[in-house]
RODO-2510 file (C-alpha; in nm, 4 decimals, decimal comma):
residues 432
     n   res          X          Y          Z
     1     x    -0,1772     0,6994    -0,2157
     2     x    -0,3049     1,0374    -0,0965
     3     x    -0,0837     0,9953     0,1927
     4     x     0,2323     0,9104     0,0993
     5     x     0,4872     1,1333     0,2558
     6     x     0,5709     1,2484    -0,1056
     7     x     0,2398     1,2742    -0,2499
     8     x     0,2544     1,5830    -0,4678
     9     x    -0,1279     1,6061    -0,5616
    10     x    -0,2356     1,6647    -0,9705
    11     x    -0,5332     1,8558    -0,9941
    12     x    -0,7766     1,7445    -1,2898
    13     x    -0,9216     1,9687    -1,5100
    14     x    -1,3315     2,0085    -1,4898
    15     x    -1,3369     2,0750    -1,8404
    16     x    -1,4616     1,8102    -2,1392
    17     x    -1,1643     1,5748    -2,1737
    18     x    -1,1276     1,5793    -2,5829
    19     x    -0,8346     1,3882    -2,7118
    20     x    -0,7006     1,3218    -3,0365
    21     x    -0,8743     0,9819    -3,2476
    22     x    -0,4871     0,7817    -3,1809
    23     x    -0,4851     0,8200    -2,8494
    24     x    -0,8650     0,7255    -2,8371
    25     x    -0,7780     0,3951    -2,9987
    26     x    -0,5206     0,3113    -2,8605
    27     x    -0,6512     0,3207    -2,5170
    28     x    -0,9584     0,0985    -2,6742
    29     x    -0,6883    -0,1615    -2,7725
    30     x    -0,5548    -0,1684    -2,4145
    31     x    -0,8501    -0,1875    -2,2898
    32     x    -0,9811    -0,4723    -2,4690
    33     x    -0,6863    -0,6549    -2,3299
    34     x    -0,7838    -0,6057    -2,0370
    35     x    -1,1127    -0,6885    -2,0310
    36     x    -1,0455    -1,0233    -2,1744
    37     x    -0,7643    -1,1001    -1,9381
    38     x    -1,0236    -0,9948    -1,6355
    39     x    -1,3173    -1,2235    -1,7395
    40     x    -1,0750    -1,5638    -1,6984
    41     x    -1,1869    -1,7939    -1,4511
    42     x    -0,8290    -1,7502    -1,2413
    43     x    -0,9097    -1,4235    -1,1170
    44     x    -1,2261    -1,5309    -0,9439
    45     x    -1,0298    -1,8643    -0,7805
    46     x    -0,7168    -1,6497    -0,6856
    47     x    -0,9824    -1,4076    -0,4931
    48     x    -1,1339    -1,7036    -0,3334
    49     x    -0,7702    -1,8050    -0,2573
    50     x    -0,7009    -1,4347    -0,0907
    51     x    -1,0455    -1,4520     0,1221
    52     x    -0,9135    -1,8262     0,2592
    53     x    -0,6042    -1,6284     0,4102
    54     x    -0,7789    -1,3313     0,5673
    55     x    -1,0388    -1,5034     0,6811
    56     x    -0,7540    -1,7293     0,8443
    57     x    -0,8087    -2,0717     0,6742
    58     x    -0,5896    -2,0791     0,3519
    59     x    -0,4898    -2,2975     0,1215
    60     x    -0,1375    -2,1715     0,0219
    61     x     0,1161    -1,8649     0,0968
    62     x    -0,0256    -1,6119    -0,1687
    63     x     0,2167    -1,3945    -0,3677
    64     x     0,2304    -1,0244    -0,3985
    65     x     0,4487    -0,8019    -0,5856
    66     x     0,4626    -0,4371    -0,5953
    67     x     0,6528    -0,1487    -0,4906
    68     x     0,8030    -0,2080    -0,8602
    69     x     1,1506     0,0857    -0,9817
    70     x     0,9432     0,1004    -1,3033
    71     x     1,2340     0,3179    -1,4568
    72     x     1,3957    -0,0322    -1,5401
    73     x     1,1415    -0,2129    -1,6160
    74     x     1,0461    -0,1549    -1,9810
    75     x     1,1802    -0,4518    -2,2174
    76     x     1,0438    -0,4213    -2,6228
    77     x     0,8695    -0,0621    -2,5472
    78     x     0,6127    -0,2251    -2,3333
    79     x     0,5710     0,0899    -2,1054
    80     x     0,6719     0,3324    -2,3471
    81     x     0,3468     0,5682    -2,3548
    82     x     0,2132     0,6018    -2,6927
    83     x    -0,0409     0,8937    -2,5732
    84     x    -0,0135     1,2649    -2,6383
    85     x    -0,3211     1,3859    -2,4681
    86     x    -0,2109     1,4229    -2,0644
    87     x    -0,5173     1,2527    -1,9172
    88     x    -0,4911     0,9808    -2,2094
    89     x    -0,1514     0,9199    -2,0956
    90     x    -0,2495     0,8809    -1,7047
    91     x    -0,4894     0,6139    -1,8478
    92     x    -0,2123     0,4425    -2,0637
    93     x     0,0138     0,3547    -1,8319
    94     x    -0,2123     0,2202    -1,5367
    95     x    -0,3066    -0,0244    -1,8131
    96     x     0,0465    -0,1191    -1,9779
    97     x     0,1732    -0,1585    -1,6383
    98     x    -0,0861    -0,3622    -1,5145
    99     x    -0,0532    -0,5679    -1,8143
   100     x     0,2861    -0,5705    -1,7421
   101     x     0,2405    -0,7320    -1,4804
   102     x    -0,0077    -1,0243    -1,5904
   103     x     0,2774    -1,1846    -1,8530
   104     x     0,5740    -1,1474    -1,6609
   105     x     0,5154    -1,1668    -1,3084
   106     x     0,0997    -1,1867    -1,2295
   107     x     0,2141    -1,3682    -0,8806
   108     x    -0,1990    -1,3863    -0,7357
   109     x    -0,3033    -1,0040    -0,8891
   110     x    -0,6659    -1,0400    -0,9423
   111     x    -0,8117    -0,7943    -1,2231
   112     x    -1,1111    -0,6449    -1,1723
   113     x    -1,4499    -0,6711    -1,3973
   114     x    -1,4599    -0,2831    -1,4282
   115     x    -1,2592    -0,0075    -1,4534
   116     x    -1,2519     0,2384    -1,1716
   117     x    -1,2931     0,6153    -1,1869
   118     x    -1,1542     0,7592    -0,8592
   119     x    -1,3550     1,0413    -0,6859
   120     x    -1,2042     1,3904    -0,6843
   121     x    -1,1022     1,3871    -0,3657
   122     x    -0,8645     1,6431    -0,1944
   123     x    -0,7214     1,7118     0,1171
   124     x    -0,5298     2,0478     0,2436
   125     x    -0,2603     1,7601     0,4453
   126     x    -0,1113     1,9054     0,7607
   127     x     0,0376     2,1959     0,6417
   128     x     0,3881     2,1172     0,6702
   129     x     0,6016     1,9657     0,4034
   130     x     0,9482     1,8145     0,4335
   131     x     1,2255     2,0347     0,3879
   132     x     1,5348     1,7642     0,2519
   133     x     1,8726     1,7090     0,0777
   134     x     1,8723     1,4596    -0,1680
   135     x     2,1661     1,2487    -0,3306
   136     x     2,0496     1,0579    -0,6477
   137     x     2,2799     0,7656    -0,7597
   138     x     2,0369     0,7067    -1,0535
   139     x     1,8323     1,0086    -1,2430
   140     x     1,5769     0,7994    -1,3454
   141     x     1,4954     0,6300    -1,0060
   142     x     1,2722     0,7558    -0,7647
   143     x     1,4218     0,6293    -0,4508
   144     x     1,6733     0,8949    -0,3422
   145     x     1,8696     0,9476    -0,0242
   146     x     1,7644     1,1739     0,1764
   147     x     1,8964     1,4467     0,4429
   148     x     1,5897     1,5926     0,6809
   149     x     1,6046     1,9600     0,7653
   150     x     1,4618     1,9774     1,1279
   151     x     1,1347     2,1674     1,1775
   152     x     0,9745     2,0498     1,4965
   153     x     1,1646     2,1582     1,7940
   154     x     0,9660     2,3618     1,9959
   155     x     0,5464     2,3631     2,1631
   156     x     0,5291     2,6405     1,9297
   157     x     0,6460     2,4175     1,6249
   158     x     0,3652     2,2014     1,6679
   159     x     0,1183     2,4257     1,5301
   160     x     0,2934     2,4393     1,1931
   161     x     0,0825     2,0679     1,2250
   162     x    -0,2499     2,1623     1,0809
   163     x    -0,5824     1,9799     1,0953
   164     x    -0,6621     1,8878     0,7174
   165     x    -0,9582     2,0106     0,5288
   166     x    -1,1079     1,7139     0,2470
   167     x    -1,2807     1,8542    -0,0598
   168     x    -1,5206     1,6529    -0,2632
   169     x    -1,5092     1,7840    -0,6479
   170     x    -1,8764     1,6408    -0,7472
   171     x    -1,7823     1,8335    -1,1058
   172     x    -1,4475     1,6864    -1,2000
   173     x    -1,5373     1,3854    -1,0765
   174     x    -1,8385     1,3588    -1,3369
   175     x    -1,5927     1,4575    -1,6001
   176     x    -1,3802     1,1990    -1,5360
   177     x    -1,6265     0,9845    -1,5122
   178     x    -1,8167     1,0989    -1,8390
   179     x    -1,4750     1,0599    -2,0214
   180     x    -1,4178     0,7013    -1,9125
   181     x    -1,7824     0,5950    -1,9822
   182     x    -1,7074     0,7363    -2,3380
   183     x    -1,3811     0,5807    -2,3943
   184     x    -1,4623     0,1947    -2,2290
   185     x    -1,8006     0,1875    -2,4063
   186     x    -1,8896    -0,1506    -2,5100
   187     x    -1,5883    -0,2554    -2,3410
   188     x    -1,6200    -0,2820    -1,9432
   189     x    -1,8165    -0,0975    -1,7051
   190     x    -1,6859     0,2171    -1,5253
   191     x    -1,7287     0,2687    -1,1453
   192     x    -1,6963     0,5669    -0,9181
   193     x    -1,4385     0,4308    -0,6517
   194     x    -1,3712     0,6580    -0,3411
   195     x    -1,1003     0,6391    -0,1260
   196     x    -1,0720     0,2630    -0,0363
   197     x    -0,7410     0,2341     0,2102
   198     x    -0,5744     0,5351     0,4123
   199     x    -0,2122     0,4952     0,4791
   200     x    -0,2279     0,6172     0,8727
   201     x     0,1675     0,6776     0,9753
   202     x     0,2084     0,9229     1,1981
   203     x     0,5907     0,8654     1,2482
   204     x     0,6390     0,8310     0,8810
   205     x     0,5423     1,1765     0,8568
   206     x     0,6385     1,3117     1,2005
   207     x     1,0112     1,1821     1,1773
   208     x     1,0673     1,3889     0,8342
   209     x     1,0104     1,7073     1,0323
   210     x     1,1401     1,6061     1,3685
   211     x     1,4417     1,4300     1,2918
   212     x     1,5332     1,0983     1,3839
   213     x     1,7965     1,1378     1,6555
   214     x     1,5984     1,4261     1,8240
   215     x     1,3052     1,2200     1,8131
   216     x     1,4508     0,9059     2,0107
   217     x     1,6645     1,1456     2,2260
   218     x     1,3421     1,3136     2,2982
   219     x     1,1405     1,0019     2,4544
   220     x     1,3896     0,9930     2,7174
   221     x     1,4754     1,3554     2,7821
   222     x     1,1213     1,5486     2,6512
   223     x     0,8667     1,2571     2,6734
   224     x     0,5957     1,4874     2,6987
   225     x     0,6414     1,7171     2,4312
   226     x     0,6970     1,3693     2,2620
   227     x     0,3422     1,2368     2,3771
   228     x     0,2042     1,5764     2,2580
   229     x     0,3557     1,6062     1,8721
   230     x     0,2113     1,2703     1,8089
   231     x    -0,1023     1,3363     1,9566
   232     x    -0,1575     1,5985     1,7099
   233     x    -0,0874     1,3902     1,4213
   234     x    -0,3290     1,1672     1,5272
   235     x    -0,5749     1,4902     1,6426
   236     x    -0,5021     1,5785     1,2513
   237     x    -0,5705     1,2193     1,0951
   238     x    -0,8960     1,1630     1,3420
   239     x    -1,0672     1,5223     1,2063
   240     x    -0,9568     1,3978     0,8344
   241     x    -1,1344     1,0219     0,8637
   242     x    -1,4267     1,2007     1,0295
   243     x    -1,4547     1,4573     0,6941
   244     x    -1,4353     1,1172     0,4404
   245     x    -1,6833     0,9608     0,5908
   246     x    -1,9297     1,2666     0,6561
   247     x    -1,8430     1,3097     0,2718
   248     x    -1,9562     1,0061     0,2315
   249     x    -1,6488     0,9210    -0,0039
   250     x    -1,5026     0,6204     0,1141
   251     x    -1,4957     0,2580    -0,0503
   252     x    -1,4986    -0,0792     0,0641
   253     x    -1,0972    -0,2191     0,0533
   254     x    -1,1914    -0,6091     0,0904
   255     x    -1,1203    -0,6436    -0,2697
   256     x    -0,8406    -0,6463    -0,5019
   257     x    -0,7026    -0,3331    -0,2951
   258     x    -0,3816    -0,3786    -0,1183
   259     x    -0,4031    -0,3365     0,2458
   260     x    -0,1551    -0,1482     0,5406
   261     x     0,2242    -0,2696     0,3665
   262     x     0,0745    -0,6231     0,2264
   263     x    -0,1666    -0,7895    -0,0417
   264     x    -0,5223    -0,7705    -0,1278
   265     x    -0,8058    -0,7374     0,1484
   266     x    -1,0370    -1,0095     0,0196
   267     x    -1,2214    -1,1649     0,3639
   268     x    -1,5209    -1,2648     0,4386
   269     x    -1,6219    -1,0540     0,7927
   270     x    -1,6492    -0,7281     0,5767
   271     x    -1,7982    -0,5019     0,5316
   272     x    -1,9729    -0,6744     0,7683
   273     x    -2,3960    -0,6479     0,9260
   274     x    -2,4159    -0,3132     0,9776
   275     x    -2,2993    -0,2118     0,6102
   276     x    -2,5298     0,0173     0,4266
   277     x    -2,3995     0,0345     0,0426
   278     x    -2,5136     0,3782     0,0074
   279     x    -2,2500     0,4943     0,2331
   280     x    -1,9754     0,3695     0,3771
   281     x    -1,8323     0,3604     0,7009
   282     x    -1,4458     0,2950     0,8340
   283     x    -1,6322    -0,0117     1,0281
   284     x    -1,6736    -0,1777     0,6902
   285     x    -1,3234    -0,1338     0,5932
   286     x    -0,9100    -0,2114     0,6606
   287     x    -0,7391     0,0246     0,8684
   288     x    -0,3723     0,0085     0,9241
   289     x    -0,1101     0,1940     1,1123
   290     x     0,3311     0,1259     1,1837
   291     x     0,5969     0,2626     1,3226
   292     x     0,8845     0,2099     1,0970
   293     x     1,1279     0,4066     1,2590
   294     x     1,0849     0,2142     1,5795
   295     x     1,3011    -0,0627     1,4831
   296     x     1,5235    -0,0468     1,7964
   297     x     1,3080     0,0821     2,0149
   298     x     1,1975    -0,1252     2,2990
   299     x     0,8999    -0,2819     2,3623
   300     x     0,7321    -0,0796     2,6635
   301     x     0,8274     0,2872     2,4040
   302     x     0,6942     0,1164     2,1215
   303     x     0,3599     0,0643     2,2913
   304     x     0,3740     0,4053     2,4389
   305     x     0,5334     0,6397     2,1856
   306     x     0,3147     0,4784     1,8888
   307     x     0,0956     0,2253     1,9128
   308     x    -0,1280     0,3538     2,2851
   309     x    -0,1917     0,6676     2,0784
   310     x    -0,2786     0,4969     1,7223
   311     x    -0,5478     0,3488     1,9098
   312     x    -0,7791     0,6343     1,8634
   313     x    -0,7625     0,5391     1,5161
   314     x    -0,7632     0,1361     1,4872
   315     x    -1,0331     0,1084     1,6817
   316     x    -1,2933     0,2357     1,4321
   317     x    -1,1722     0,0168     1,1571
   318     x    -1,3423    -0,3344     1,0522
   319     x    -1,0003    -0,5061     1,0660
   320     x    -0,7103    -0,4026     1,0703
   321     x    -0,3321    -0,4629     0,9869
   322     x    -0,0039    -0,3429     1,1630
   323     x     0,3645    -0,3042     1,0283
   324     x     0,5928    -0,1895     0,7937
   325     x     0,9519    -0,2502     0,7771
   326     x     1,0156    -0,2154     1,1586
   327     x     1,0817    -0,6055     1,3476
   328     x     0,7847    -0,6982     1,5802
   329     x     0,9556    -1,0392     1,6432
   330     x     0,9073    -1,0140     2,0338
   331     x     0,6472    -0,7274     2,0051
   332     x     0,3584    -1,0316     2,0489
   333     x     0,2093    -0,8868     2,3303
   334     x     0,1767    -0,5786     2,1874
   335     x     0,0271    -0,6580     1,8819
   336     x    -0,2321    -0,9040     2,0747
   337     x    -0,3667    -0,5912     2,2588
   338     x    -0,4718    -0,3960     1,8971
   339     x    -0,8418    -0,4082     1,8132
   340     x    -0,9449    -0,6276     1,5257
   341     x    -0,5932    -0,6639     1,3999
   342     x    -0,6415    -0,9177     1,1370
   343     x    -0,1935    -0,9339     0,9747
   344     x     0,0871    -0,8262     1,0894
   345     x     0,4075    -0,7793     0,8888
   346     x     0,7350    -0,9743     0,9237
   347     x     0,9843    -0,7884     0,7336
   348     x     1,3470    -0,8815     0,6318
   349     x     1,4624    -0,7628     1,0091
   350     x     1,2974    -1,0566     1,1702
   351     x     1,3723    -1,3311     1,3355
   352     x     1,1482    -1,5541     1,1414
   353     x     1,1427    -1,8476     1,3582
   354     x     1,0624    -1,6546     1,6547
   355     x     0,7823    -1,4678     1,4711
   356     x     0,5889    -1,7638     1,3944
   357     x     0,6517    -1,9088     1,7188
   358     x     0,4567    -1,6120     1,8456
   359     x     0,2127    -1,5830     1,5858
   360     x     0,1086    -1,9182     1,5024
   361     x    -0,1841    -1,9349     1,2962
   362     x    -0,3763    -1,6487     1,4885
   363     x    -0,2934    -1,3937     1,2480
   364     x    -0,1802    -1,3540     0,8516
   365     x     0,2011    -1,3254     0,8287
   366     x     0,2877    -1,0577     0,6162
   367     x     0,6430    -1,1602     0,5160
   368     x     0,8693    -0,9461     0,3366
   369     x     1,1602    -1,1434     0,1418
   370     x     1,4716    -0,9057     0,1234
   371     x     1,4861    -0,7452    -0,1843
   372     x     1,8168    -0,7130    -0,1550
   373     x     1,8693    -1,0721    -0,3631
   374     x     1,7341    -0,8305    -0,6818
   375     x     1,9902    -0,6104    -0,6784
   376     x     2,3377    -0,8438    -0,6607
   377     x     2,6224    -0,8329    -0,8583
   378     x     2,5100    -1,1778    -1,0224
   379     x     2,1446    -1,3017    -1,0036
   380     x     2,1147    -1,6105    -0,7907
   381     x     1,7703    -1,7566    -0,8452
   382     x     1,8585    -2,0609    -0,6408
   383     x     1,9681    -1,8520    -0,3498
   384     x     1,6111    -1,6868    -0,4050
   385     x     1,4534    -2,0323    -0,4494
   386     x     1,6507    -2,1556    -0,1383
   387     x     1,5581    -1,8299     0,0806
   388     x     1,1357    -1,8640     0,0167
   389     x     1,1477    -2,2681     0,0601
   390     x     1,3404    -2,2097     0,4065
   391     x     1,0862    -1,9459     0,5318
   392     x     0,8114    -2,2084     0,3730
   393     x     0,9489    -2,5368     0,5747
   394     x     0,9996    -2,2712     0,9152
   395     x     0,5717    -2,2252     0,9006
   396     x     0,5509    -2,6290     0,8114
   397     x     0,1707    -2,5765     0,6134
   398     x     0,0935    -2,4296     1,0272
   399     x     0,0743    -2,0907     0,9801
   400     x    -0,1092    -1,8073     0,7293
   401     x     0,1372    -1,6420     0,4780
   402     x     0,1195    -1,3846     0,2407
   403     x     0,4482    -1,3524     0,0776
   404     x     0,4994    -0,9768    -0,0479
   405     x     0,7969    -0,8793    -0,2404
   406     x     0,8097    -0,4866    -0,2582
   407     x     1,0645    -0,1984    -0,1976
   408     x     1,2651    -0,2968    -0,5051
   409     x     1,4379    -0,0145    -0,5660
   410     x     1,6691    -0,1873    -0,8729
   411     x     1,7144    -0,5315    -1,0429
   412     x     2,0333    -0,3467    -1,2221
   413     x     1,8170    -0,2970    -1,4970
   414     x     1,7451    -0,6611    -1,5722
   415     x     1,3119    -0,6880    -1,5564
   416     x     1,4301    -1,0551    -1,6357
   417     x     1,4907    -1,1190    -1,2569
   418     x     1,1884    -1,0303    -1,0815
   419     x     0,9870    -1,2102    -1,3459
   420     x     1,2480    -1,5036    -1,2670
   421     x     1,1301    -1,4364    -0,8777
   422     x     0,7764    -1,4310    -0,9460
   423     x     0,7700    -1,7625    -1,0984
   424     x     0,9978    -1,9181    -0,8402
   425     x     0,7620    -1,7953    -0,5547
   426     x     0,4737    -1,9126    -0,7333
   427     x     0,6290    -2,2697    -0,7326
   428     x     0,7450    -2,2699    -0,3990
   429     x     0,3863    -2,1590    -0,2763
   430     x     0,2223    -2,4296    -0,4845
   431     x     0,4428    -2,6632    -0,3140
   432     x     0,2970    -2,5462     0,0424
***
C-alpha cells in the first residue's frame, strides 16, 4: 500500500521486460489457473453477498482473511518462486499466493475476471522517515519490535514534514502493461488499475517520529503545537489527494479491493450519479482514516486530537470507513458525527456487547477476532469455534458483520491452523 509506514518503494524499469521461455510458461500455467478459478459462478454470488453488507442489508457475516506471516506459510513448495527473471518473479507470487489462498482458506475472496496492471505511480512521501531499533525474535518474519528515535520536538521540527509531490510514469506504465498483455494473451484481459484505496493515518505516521509518551504528554501540556503537527499531516495528505486526482490516476475501490482495516468495498451507492468513467474522483470512492494509538485516550481528545482534523479529508470521500485496532466501544457519538461513514471496526479491545448495543444495524461491524488463538502453545479449534459463535449469538442475525481475521503475525509455523480457522468461520457464518 503506497502508504504503509514501511513502504520502501521499487522502481520499475522502462525498458522491454524480456524474460527467459521457463519463466514465460510458467507464469502461463499460473495463470490459466487462475482464470478458470475466476470464471466460477461463486465469485459473482460472494460479490453480490459483499454488496448486501455495505449496502446494509446482508445475508450473512462475510469472512475476510489477510494480513497473512507468509514466511510460514508454504506447505509442498506452494510459494516457493520458480522465476528467475525479477519482474517474472513479482508476477509469480501475487498468483501462488492468491491461489494459496483459494484451496486452503478462500473465506469470501472474490477473483477478478482480469488481471490488473497498476499505474506507475509515485509519490516523494513527507520527507521524513522513521529512525528505529528493532529486536527480531524470528529472521524470517516481518513483524519486528520496534524502538522509535524521537524526531518531532520542536515548531521547527515540523518542517522536516514535507508536502508530497505524485509522479505519473505514462512510460513504465505502458511497459508494464505491454509485458502483461504479452504474457496473459489468450488467457484474461489486462487492465490499467490506478490507485484504488489510500491508507490516510496521520497518527500512524506522526507517532513514529513523535513518540508515543511525548505525544499524549503533549495534548495536555503543548496542545497547540499538538493541534499544529497534525494539521500538517493532514495539510500534506490534502495537497497529495488533490495531485491523484488532477492526475487523473485514481480507481474505483467498490470492488474486490479491501477497504480502511476490513473486507472488500462491493456496495451499491458508488461510484455513485455524478461518476464520469473517464476520470475518477475521491466522491466515487472509500476513504478511511484511525487513530490506533488512541486506545486510552478519552473521548472529548479523541474527537479533538484526531478525528475534528481528519475531517478535511473524509468529507470528500463517497463513503467512508473508520478504525483500526484502537476500541471505539463508547466512541458512538463520535463516530455518528463522520460524513458518509459507511463501517466501523470492532477490534479484539472491545467490549463487544456494548459495541453492538451502540451500533445496531446502522453501520457494518468490522470485527476483528484475536489472533492471538493462532499462535498458542496447542491449537484449540473449538475455543476458535466457541469464540466466533459467541460474537455470532451477541448480534442475534440484528446486526451487519464482516468478520476479518488479520495481523497474524505466526501460527508457529503450522499453515494447517488458519486453514482450520477459515473453514470454521465459514460454518459459523453459514449458520447466521
Amino acid at each position: 500500500m503506497l502508504h504503509d509506514p514501511e513502504h520502501v518503494e521499487v522502481v520499475a524499469d522502462a525498458e522491454r521486460v524480456e524474460m527467459p521461455d521457463p519463466d514465460r510458461e510458467l507464469l502461463r500455467q499460473l495463470a490459466l489457473e487462475v482464470a478458470e478459478i475466476a470464471t466460477l459462478p461463486v465469485h459473482a454470488e460472494k460479490a453480490q453477498l459483499w454488496t448486501g453488507l455495505n449496502d446494509l442489508k446482508s445475508s450473512r457475516p462475510m469472512i475476510y482473511i489477510n494480513e497473512i506471516c507468509w514466511n510460514e506459510m508454504n506447505v509442498d513448495d506452494e510459494l516457493t518462486l520458480q522465476c528467475k527473471h525479477p519482474w517474472a518473479r513479482r508476477q509469480e507470487n501475487g498468483m501462488r499466493h492468491q491461489l494459496y489462498l483459494w484451496r486452503h482458506m478462500p473465506g469470501d475472496m472474490v477473483f477478478s475476471d482480469h488481471f490488473n496492471c497498476p499505474l506507475a505511480v509515485r509519490s516523494t512521501s513527507f520527507g521524513i522517515s522513521e529512525d528505529v531499533d528493532i529486536v527480531k525474535t524470528d529472521d524470517t518474519n516481518s513483524t519486528v519490535s520496534r524502538h522509535f528515535k524521537v524526531q518531532i520536538q520542536t515548531e521547527d521540527d515540523l518542517e522536516k514534514i514535507r508536502m508530497p509531490t505524485i509522479t505519473y510514469d505514462k512510460q513504465i506504465t505502458a511497459r508494464q502493461y505491454e509485458a502483461m498483455c504479452d504474457l496473459y494473451e489468450g488467457i484474461m484481459p489486462v487492465q490499467k488499475t490506478g490507485q484504488r484505496h489510500i491508507w490516510f493515518t496521520p497518527w500512524d505516521f506522526l507517532i513514529r517520529w513523535y513518540g508515543i509518551e511525548a505525544a499524549m504528554l503533549d495534548m495536555i501540556d503543548r496542545p497547540d503545537f499538538v493541534h499544529a503537527a497534525v494539521a500538517r499531516m493532514v495539510d500534506a495528505w490534502m495537497i497529495e489527494l488533490d495531485q491523484f486526482e488532477e492526475l487523473n490516476v485514481l480507481a474505483l475501490d467498490s470492488v474486490n479491493e479491501r477497504v480502511g482495516s476490513g473486507g472488500y468495498g462491493y456496495v451499491s451507492c458508488l461510484p455513485g450519479d455524478n461518476y464520469n468513467s473517464a476520470h475518477v474522483h475521491p466522491h466515487n470512492m472509500w476513504g478511511c482514516s484511525n487513530a490506533q494509538i488512541f486506545s486510552e485516550v478519552s473521548p472529548q481528545m479523541h474527537w479533538d486530537f484526531a478525528i475534528e482534523h481528519d475531517l478535511r479529508w473524509l468529507k470528500r470521500w463517497g463513503l467512508t470507513y473508520y478504525g483500526c485496532c484502537e476500541p471505539l466501544d463508547g466512541k458512538m457519538d463520535l463516530m455518528r458525527r463522520i460524513p458518509n461513514l459507511r463501517k466501523i471496526s470492532i477490534s479484539p479491545w472491545c467490549n463487544f456487547k456494548r459495541a453492538i448495543d451502540e451500533i445496531g444495524d446502522d453501520y457494518v461491524i468490522s470485527f476483528k477476532p484475536s489472533p492471538a488463538i493462532l499462535a498458542t502453545d496447542t491449537w484449540n479449534p473449538g475455543a476458535a469455534r466457541r469464540d466466533i459463535r459467541e460474537i455470532l449469538d451477541l448480534a442475534g442475525g440484528k446486526c451487519h458483520i464482516e468478520i476479518v481475521m488479520k495481523d497474524i503475525s505466526t501460527v508457529r509455523y503450522q499453515p494447517q491452523r488458519l486453514w482450520e480457522w477459515s473453514e470454521i468461520a465459514m460454518e459459523e457464518s453459514l449458520r447466521g
